[in-house]
Residue, then its C-alpha position, 0 to 999 in steps of 0.5 A: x607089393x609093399x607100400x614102400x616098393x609101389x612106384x609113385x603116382x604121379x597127378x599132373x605135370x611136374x613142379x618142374x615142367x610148371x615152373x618152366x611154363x610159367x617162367x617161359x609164359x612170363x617172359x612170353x608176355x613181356x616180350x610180346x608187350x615190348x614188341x608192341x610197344x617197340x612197333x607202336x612208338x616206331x610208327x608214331x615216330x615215323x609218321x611225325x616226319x615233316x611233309x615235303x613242299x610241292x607235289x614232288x615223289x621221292x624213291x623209297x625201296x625203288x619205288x616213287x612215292x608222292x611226297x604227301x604220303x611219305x610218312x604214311x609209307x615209311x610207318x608202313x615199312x618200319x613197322x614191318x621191319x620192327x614186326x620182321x626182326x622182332x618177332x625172330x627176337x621174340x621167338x628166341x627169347x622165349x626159346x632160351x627161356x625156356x631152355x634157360x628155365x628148364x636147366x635152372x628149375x632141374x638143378x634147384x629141384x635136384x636137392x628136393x628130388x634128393x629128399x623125396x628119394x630117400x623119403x620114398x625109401x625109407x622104413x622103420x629098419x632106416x629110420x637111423x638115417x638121416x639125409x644131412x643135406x649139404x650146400x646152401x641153407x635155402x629153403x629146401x635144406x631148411x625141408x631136409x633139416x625139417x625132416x630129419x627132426x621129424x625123424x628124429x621124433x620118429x625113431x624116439x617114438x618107436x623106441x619107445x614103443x617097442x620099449x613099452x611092448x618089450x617091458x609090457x610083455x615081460x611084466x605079463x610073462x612074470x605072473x603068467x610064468x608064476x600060474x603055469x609052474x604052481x600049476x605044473x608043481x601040483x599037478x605032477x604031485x599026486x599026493x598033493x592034499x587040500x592044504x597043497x591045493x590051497x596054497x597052489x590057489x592063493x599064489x595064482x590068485x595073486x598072480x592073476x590079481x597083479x596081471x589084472x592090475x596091469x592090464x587096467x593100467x595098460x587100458x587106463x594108460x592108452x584111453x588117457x594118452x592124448x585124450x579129450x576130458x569127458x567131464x569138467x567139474x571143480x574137484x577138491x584136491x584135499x579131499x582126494x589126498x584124504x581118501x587116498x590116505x585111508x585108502x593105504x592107511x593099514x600099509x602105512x601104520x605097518x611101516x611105520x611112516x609119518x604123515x603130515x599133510x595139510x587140509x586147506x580145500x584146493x580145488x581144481x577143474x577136471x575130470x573126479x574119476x582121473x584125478x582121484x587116479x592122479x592123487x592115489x597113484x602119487x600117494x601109493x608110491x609114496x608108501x610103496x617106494x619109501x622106507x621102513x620108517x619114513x615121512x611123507x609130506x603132502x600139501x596142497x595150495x590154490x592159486x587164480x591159475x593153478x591148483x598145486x599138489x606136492x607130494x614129497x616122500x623119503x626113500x631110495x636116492x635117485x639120481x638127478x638126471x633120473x628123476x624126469x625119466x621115472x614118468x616112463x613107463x615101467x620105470x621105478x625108483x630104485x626098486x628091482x624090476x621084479x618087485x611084485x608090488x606095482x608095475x611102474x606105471x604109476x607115474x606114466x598114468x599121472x603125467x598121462x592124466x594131468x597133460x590131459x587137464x592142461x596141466x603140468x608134472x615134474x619130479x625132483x630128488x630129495x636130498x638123503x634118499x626120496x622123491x618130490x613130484x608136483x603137479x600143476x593143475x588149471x582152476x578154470x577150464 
């Protein structure tokens, strides 16, 4: 049996059933105190009545009753009546409240019993759905309403998910599909010599280089994402952007991109290891994303909060309403997705890393083609 088809397992007596008891108890309670204090105060009444002169009787109920001991007989009697007709009132107060509790409490819970219900049916194949409660906006539409923006967070995270899966498979399948048929080629040949061989070698030697890169950004990706920083010491940002440089310099010497950076020390407080991943990463998209003959300027400025890294490049136009979603994965900037450089994690990598230091990442459009991405970085833990 599915988790979603079990029956539910009920722990004790229904909100409904608690709320009628504790609305009859309450009213039990106040009828109770009322009927006391209804017999308390008759029976002082009654006894305040004035004593008749003489040793004379009076009748009372057809009984003859000494005048000295009238008031004791009437409180007596008066009580009784008030302990008669009061407890038949109290008994029906306290029914009809209960009656009047239970019908009240099922018809205010019928909206919640409507939510838990379609709770209990929901999957991730209805997560579409919503339940769009309708009537007063009381709290319990205010838990509809709640819910439904759960769903919705939801539903966005499961398609991203399955994005992230689909777009993951397809990014391996590329490099494995590249091994399988070098390896089909060759081997259906049987005059293939040395060279052959060789060049089979340095295609699925690539290939498996760039499945491994993936793979270690995937891994990176998953280990960063809502993860807690292991280590917290001052790291100066210039000095990153420095080796990051030389690290693409043979590239950027090919292409012929001019670099302006400056070289005031910028530290910020962080993990080495995961920002030296956040200043590479922004700086190998910037040579790997810009054009034959480009710019690239990075500057770097301390603040006493925030440490700012701005990493602007020319290269492809990107819309405006594109630029904030390039931090998904698998998402370039006007790059074909079967581009054998990258595999478009690079930005999802950075905005995983700075969330993870209390930091904060955007990116904007350069007018004429190129991206501008600035990270905000805390100075202090």
């Amino acid at each position: 049996m599915s988790a979603s088809a079990r029956p539910a397992v009920r722990r004790g007596p229904g909100l409904r059933l608690r709320l009628t008891l504790l609305a009859t108890g309450l009213v039990a309670i106040v009828s109770a105190l009322l009927l006391w204090l209804g017999w308390l105060l008759v029976g002082n009444v009654v006894s305040a009545v004035p004593r008749l002169p003489g040793e004379t009787t009076v009748r009372v109920d057809g009984v003859p009753v000494p005048t000295h001991q009238l008031g004791a007989v009437l409180r007596e009697s008066a009580r009784e009546q008030v302990l008669v007709v009061g407890g038949s009132a109290f008994v029906t107060v306290v029914v009809a409240a209960a009656v009047l509790a239970w019908t009240v409490t099922g018809r205010v819970l019928s909206p919640l019993h409507e939510v838990t219900e379609y709770a209990r049916r929901l999957s991730v194949e209805s997560l579409g759905e919503r339940i769009g409660l309708e009537g007063p906006r009381d709290e319990v539409a205010e838990l509809a309403d709640t819910f439904d923006a759960m769903l919705d967070r939801l539903q966005s995270a499961f398609e991203s998910q399955r994005r992230f899966v689909a777009n993951a498979s397809h990014e391996l399948r590329t490099p494995l599909s590249v091994i399988r048929t070098e390896l089909d080629v060759t081997l259906s040949d049987p005059d293939a010599d040395a060279a052959e061989l060789r060049r089979m070698a340095g295609v699925v030697r690539e290939a498996t280089t760039k499945s491994e890169r993936l793979v270690e950004s995937l891994l990176l990706l998953a280990r960063t994402e809502g993860a807690e920083l292991a280590v917290r010491e001052p790291v100066d940002l210039t000095d990153l952007v420095h080796r990051a440089l030389s690290a693409v310099s043979g590239e950027t010497r090919e292409r012929g991109l001019s670099v302006h950076r400056c070289a005031e020390p910028t530290f910020a407080v962080g993990d080495p290891a995961l920002l030296e991943r956040v200043v590479g990463n922004l700086v190998e998209n910037a040579v790997r994303h810009n054009v034959d003959d480009g710019w690239i300027e990075i500057t770097t400025h301390g603040g006493p909060r925030w440490a700012l890294l701005h990493v602007v490049a020319s290269g492809a136009e990107v819309a405006p309403d594109r630029a904030e979603a390039l931090f998904e994965p698998f998402r370039r900037a006007g790059v074909p997705r079967t581009m054998r450089t990258g595999a478009g994690l690079g930005l999802s990598i950075v905005r995983a890393a700075v969330l993870a230091h209390g930091g904060r990442v955007r990116a904007e459009p350069v007018s004429g083609g190129g991206l501008a991405v600035t990270v905000e970085l805390p100075v202090a833990p």
